[in-house]
Structure formats: structure tokens, C-alpha cells
C-alpha positions as CSV (number, residue, x, y, z in Angstrom):
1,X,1.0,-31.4,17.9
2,X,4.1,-29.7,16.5
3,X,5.9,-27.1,17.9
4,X,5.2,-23.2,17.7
5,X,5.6,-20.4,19.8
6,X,1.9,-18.2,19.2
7,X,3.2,-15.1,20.7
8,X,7.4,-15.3,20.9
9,X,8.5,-11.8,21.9
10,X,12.4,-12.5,22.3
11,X,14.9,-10.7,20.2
12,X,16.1,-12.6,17.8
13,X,20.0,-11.8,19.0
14,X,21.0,-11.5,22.8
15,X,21.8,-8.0,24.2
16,X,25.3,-9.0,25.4
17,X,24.8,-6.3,27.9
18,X,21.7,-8.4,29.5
19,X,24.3,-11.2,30.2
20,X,24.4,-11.5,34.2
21,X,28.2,-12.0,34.9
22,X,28.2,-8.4,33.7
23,X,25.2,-6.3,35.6
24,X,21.4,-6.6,36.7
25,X,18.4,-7.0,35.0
26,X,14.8,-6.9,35.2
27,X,13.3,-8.8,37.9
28,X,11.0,-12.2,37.8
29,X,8.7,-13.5,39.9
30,X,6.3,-16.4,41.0
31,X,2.3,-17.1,39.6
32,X,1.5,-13.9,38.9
33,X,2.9,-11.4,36.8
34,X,4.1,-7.9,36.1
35,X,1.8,-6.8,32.9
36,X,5.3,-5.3,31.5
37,X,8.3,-7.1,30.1
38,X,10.5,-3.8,29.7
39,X,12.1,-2.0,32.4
40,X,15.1,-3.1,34.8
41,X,15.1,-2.6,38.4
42,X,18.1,-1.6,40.8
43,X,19.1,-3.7,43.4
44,X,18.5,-2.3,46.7
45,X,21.5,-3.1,48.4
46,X,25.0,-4.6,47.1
47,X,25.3,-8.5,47.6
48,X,27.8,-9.4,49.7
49,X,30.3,-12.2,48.4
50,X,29.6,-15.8,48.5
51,X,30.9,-17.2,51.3
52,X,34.2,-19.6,51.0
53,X,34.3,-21.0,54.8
54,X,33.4,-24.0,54.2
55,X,31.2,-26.0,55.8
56,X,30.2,-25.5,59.6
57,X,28.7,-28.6,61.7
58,X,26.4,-27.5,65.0
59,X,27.0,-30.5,66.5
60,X,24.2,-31.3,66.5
61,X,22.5,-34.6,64.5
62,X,18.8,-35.1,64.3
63,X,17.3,-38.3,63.3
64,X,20.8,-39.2,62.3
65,X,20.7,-36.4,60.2
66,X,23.7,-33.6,60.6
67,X,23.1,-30.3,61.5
68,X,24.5,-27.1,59.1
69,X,24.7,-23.7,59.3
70,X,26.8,-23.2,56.9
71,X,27.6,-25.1,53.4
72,X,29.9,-26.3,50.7
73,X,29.4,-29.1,48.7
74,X,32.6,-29.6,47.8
75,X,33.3,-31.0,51.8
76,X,31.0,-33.7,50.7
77,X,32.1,-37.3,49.7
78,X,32.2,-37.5,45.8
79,X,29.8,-40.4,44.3
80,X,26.9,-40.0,47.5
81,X,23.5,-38.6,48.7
82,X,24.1,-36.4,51.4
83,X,21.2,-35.5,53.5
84,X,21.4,-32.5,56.3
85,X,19.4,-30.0,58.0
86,X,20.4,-25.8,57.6
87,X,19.5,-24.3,61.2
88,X,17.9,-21.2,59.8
89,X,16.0,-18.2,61.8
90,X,15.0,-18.6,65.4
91,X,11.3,-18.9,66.2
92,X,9.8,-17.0,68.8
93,X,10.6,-19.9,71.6
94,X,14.0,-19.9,71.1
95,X,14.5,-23.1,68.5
96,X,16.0,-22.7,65.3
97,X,13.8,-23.6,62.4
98,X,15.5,-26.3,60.5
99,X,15.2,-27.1,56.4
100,X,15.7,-30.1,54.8
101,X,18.9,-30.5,52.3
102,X,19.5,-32.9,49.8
103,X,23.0,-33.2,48.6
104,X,23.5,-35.7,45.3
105,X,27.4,-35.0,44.9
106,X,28.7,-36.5,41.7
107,X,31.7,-39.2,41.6
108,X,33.3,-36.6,38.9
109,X,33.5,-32.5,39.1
110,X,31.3,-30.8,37.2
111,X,28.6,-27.7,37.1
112,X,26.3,-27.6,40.3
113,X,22.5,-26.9,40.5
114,X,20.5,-25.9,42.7
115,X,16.8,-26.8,43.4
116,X,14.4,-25.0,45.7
117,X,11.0,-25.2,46.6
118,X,8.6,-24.8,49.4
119,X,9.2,-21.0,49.6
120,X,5.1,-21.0,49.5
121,X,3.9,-23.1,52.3
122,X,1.1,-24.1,50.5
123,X,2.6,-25.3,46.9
124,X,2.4,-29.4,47.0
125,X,2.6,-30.1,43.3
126,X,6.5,-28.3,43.5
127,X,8.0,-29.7,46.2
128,X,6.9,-33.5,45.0
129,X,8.9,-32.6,42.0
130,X,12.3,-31.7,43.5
131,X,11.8,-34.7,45.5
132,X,11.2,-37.1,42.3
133,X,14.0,-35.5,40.5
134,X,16.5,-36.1,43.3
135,X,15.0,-39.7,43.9
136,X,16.2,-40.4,40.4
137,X,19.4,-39.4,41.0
138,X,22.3,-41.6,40.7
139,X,26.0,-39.8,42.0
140,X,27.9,-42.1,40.8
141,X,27.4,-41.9,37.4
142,X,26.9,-37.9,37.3
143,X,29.2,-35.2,37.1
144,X,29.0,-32.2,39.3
145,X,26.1,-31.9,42.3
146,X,22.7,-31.0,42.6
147,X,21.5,-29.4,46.1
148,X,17.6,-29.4,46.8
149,X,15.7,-27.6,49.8
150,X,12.3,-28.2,49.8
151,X,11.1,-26.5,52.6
152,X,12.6,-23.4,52.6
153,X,9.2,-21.6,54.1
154,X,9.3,-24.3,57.3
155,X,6.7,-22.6,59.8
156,X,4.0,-22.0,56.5
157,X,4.3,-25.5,55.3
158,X,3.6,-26.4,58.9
159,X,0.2,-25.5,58.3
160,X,0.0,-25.4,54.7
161,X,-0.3,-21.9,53.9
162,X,1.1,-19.0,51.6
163,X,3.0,-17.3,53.9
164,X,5.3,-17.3,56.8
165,X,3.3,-16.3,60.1
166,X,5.7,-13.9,61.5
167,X,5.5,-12.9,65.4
168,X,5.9,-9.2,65.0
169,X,2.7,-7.3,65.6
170,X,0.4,-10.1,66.8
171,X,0.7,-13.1,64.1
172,X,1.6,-10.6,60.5
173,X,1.8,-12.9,57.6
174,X,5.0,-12.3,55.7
175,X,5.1,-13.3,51.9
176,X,8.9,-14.8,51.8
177,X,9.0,-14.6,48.2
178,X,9.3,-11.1,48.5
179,X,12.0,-10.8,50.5
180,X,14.9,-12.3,49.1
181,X,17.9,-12.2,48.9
182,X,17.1,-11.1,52.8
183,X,18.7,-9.2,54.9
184,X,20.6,-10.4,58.0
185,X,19.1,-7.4,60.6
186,X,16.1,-7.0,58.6
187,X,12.4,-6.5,60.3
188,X,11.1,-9.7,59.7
189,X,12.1,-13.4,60.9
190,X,11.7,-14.4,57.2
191,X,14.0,-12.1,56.0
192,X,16.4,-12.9,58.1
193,X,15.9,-16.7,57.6
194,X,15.8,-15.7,53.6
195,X,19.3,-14.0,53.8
196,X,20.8,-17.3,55.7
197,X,19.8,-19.1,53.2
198,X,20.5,-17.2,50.5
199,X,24.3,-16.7,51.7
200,X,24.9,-19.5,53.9
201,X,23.4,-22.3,51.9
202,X,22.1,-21.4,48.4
203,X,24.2,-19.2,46.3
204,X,27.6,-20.6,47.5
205,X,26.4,-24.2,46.3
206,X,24.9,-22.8,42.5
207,X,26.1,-22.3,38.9
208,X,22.3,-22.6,37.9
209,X,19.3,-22.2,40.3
210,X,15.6,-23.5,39.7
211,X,12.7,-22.2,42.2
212,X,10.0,-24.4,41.6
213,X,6.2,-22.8,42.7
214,X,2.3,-23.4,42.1
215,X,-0.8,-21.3,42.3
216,X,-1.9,-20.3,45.3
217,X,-4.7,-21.7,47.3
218,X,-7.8,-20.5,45.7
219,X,-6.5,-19.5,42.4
220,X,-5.4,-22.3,39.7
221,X,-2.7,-22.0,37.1
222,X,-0.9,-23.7,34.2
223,X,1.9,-25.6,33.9
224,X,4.3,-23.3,32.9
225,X,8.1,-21.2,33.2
226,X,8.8,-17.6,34.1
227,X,11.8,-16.0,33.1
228,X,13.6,-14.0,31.6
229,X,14.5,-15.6,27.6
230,X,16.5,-12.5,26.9
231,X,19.1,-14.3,28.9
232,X,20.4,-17.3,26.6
233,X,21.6,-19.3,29.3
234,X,17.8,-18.9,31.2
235,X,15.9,-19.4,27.6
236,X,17.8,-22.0,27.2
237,X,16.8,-23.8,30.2
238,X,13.1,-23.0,29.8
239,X,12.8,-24.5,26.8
240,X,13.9,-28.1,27.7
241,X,10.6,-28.3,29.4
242,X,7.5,-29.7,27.8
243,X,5.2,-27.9,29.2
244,X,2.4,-25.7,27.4
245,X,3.6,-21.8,27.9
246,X,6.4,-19.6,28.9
247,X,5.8,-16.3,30.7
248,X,8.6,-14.0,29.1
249,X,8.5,-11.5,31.7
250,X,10.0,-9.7,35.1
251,X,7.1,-9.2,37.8
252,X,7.4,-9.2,41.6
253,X,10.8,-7.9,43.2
254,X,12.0,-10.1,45.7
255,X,11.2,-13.2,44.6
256,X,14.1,-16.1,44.7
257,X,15.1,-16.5,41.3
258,X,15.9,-12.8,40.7
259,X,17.9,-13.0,43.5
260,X,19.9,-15.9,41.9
261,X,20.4,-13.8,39.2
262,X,21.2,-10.6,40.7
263,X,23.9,-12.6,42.2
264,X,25.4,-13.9,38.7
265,X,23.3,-17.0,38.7
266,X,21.2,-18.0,36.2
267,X,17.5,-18.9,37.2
268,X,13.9,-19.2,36.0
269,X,10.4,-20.3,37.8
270,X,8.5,-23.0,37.1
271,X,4.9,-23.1,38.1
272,X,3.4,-26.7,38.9
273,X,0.0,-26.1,38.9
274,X,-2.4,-25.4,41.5
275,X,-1.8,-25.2,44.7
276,X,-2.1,-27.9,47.8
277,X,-2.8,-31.3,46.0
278,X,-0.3,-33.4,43.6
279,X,-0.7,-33.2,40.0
280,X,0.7,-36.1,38.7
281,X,0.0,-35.1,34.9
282,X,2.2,-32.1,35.6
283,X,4.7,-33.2,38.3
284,X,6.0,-35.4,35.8
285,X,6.6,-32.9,33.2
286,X,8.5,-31.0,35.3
287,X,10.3,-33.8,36.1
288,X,11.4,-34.7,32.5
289,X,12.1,-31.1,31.9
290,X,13.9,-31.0,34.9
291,X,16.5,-34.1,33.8
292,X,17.0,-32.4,30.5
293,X,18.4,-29.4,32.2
294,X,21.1,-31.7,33.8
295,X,21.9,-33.2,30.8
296,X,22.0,-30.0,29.1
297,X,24.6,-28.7,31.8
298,X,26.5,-32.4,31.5
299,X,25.7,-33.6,34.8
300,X,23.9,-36.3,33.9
301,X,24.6,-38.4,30.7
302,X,22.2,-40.0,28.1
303,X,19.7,-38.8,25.4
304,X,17.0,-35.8,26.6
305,X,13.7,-36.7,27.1
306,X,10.8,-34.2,25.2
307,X,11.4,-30.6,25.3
308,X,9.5,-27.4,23.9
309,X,10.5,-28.3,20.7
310,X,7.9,-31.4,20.7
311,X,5.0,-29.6,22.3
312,X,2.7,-26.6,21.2
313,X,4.2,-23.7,23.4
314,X,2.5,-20.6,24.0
315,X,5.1,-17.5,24.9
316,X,3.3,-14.5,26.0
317,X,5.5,-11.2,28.3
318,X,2.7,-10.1,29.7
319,X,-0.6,-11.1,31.9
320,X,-4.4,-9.4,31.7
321,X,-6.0,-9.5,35.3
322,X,-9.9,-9.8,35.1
323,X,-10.8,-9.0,38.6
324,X,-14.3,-9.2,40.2
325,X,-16.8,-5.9,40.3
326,X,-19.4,-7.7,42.5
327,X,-19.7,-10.6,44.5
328,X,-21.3,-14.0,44.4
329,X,-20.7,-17.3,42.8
330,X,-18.5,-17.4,39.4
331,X,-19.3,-19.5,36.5
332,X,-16.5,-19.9,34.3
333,X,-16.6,-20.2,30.2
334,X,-13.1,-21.4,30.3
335,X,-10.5,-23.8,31.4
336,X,-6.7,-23.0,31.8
337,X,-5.0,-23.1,28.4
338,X,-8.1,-21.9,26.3
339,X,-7.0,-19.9,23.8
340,X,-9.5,-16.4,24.1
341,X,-10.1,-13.8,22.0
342,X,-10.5,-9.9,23.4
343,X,-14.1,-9.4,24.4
344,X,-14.8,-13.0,24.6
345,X,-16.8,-13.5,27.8
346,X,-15.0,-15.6,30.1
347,X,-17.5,-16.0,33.4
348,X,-20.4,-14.9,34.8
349,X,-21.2,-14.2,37.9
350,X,-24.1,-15.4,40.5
351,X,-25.5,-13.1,43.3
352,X,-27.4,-15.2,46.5
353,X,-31.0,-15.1,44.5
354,X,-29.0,-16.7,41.1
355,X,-29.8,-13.6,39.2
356,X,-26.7,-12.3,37.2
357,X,-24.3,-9.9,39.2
358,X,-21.7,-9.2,36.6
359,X,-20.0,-11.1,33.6
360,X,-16.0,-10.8,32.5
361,X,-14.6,-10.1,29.3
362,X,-11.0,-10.4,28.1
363,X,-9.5,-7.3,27.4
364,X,-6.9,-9.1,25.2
365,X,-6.3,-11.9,22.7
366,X,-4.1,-14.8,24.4
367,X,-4.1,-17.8,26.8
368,X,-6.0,-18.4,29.8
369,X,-2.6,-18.7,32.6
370,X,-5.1,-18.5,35.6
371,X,-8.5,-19.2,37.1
372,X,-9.9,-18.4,41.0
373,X,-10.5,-22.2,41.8
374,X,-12.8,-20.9,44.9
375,X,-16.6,-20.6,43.8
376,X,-17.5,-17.3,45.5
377,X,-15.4,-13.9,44.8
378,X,-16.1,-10.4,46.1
379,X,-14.8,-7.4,44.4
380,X,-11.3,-6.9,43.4
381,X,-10.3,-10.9,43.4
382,X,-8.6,-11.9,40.3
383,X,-10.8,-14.3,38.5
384,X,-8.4,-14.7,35.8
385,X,-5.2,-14.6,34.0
386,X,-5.2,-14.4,30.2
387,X,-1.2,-14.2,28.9
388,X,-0.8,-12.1,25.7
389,X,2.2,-10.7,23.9
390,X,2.5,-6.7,24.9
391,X,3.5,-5.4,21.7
392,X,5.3,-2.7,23.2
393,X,6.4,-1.3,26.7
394,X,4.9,0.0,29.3
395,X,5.0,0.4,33.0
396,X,5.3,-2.4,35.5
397,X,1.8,-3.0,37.4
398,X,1.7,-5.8,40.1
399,X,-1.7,-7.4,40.6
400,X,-3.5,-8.2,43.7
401,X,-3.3,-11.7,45.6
């Protein structure tokens, strides 16, 4: 299909004060969004410089693997694949919780990305894709470096889900895409993990930064980016991906990327599909787009591979929640993708005796972004996401999880 944007809400020229060398914008966030586009947000504390100490060995070496708790790639031999492990947080016996870094340094200087993933503990589709990308990787014929962490959530992938169990209260359960850039005395073990990361590992080691998510187990998405396209440098990474739609649009503070860019660094989100299985349809999208973007900054060479340009993209800056009135078993008139039309029904809604509970409308004209892929829902569970263009602004409004 040829190439058109349905619902492209970008200026046509670049505020030049929204460029983030020079001050903070709006945040972004992961699967779901912020209904608004408008608004900026200020930061709630100031971020502390970029550390220039180079790189600091525990002694430590695990599996033959050396152990960091500090970084800088340019300690690294030129022309290799470096693999470490950061010694984040302490868990509650005493250990350190340890991440998994991959370090392709080019043979020749040049711009350095950053790839993350595994902030979610239960977003599969993401991490094989920072994993394929890197595995394609050749140093010696690149220019500049490309770090990957994979694992950044460690005690939530250990058990595969959302969030980081956090020994506070009992077992809390701590969203650590809400807490970045962290905080180094903060309340919560991942915060304080998140702000080693952030200042030890992460932001010292990126020109460019790419947090790669799903859905969420029990609610399905698209393939597609969250950013913010007034940035050029962001909208221009966005849109070397082939993938069918682009959230325009701040949501969540506290997620990673926005605190790349709060710290000068340009960064986006790209959202796999859904959560805990591999989609290999959409892994290796990402993928391509992925390579584009290092060709794009020069640190790879050769021709790019498909982009937005050769794919039908849908750009909505905004997200309709239909949530659940009753409960019962949900029959959807949908798939993800499905163009809708406000008013259309969308799913109905089974009690235990099969008689109808409730059926769901769209409130707007758009895409479908998201579906609950559990059967059952009780009240207030999102059922869907429809992205739409917001014709004008209005106040931010997270939905529920």
C-alpha cells in the first residue's frame, strides 16, 4: 500500500524552542497513553551531570563475564563485542541484582546509541529484538557503539511479570517505568536501581536512546512508536520504522525515554506487540527499523531497508479508553489495526447465563491501538484503545492498567 499518514498532527515547522539541548518538554510514555498531546511537564528535580569517571571494575567476573558498576564505552577495545554485567540495587539478602550489557564498540568513532529493554518484566517480544539487532552487529565495520541492556527490571523478569516486587510493606509491586530517572535515596529499591542505571550506565554511554516495550499481560497492542514528532531528531527516528502507527503524544511521567530526553537525549518508545510470547511478524520489523536508525546516525553503512514511507502509517496524539461497565466474557467486533468509526460497536459483553451484560461503542473515529486479550473483564478494565487525532488540547488524563 502506499504511504499516508490518516491523522498527522505535527506542525509543519519545528518550534526551535521544543529542541532538547535547550529545555524540557512534554513527557512520553509506554502502551498506554495520555488522551492529550499539549501540555509540558516540569521536572521534579534537576539531573545531575553525566558522570565522566570512567569505568569502574568490582572485581568481580561471573561466567567469565566482568562485573561494572560504573561505565564508559570509550574504555572499551575499538572493533569488539563487549559483554558485562552492571551490579545494580541490593536485594533484600544482601546480593546485588545484576543486568546484562552488551557493548558493540565500533573500529572508528562515531555517534553512540543506546538500547534498552526489559524495564517490564513481562515484555518478550522487546527484549528478542534488542538481542537480534545486536546479533547483527558487526564492530568492525561500524562507526561509533551501540550499548543494549535487556534486563533492566531483573527481579520481574525473574518471574515474568509487569512489575518489580519490591520488599517494602510485605511484597508492593513497583511499576519501574515510572520511576525514572530514579533517585539514589529514593523509597523504593527500583528507584534506586533506576537512578544507577540511569547515571552510572545509560545516559553517560547515549547520543540517542531507544526503550523498546509491549503490551502488558492481558491487554494486546499494535506494533507501533510513541514519541514526541515535534522533536525533528525523534520524528525522524520514528519514521524509519515500518510499522503501522505512530502515537504523537506525551503520557505517563516517569517512563525511560522522557528521562533520556529530559537529559538532552533524544528518545522515542517502540511497542512490540503483546506481551509474554515472540512475535516474529513484528520482532522483525522492529528490527529493520531499528538498522535504519543506525544507518541514519552513520553507524552502520549501506542502503536502509523499508521505512514509513513504504507502509500505510496511521499518526494519531491521542488514545480513547473503552472500559468495562459490567462483568463477564467479552466478545470482540474488532482486531488491532481496524480502522472504527465513533459509535461503531466494538464488543459485547457475556454475563455467566450468556445473556448480554453490556456492549462498547467508540466514542471516536480512529484506529484500534489496543484490545484486553483476557476473555473475562469486570468493571473499569480497559477493553480497548482506539487512537484518533485530538483536534485540539486539552488536559492530560492517564488511564487505568
Amino acid at each position: 500500500m502506499g504511504a499516508f499518514c490518516v491523522a498527522d498532527v505535527s506542525a509543519d515547522e519545528p518550534d526551535p524552542a521544543l529542541d532538547r539541548r535547550h529545555f524540557l518538554i512534554a513527557a512520553g510514555a509506554s502502551a498506554a497513553l495520555i488522551v492529550g498531546a499539549g501540555g509540558t511537564r516540569a521536572q521534579a528535580q534537576a539531573t545531575p551531570p553525566a558522570s565522566n569517571s570512567g569505568t569502574t571494575y568490582t572485581g568481580d567476573v561471573i561466567d567469565g563475564k566482568r562485573v561494572v558498576s560504573a561505565l564508559d564505552v570509550n574504555d572499551l577495545e575499538p572493533g569488539s563485542v563487549h559483554r558485562l554485567y552492571f551490579r545494580g540495587v541490593e536485594a533484600p539478602t544482601g546480593q546485588h541484582w545484576l543486568v546484562s550489557v552488551t557493548v558493540a564498540r565500533g573500529a572508528s568513532p562515531g555517534k553512540r546509541l543506546v538500547l534498552t529493554s526489559g524495564v517490564h518484566g513481562d515484555e518478550m517480544s522487546s527484549i528478542h529484538t534488542v538481542q537480534t539487532v545486536m546479533n547483527q552487529l558487526d564492530p568492525a565495520a561500524m562507526s561509533g557503539t551501540v550499548t543494549a541492556v535487556t534486563d533492566v527490571s531483573r527481579p520481574a523478569l525473574e518471574s515474568m511479570q509487569r512489575r518489580w516486587p519490591n520488599s517494602g510493606r510485605g511484597i508492593d509491586l513497583t511499576d519501574m517505568n515510572r520511576e525514572w530517572p530514579g533517585n539514589e535515596n529514593g523509597p523504593t529499591a527500583a528507584g534506586r536501581h533506576a537512578w544507577l542505571l540511569f547515571n552510572r550506565l545509560l545516559r553517560p554511554n547515549a547520543d540517542y536512546a531507544i526503550d523498546f516495550h509491549t503490551g502488558t499481560t492481558g491487554f494486546g497492542v499494535t506494533g507501533f512508536n510513541i514519541g514526541e514528532m515535534r522533536i525533528p531528531e525523534i520524528r525522524a527516528m520514528m519514521e524509519l520504522y515500518p510499522v503501522s502507527q505512530i502515537a504523537d503524544n506525551p503520557a505517563y511521567p516517569g517512563v525511560l525515554h522522557n528521562a533520556f530526553i529530559d537529559a538532552g537525549i533524544p528518545s522515542f518508545c517502540p511497542e512490540v506487540g503483546a506481551a509474554r510470547g515472540l512475535d516474529a511478524e513484528l520482532i522483525a520489523l522492529f528490527v529493520e527499523g531499528t538498522m535504519n536508525v543506525l544507518k541514519h546516525h552513520g553507524i552502520l553503512a549501506g542502503p536502509m531497508g523499508r521505512t514509513g514511507a513504504d507502509v500505510r502509517v496511521f499518526v494519531g496524539n491521542a488514545s480513547f479508553p473503552v472500559l468495562a461497565t459490567a462483568g463477564g466474557l467479552v466478545e470482540y467486533l474488532v482486531k488491532l489495526n481496524d480502522p472504527v468509526e465513533a459509535g461503531q460497536k466494538i464488543a459485547i459483553q457475556r454475563d455467566s447465563f450468556g445473556e448480554v451484560a453490556a456492549e462498547y461503542e467508540s466514542g471516536v473515529s480512529g484506529e484500534v491501538l489496543g484490545l484486553r486479550s483476557d476473555a473475562m473483564a469486570e468493571p473499569g478494565n480497559p477493553l480497548a484503545f482506539v487512537l484518533f487525532a485530538e483536534p485540539g488540547p486539552r488536559e492530560p488524563e492517564t488511564y487505568p492498567e
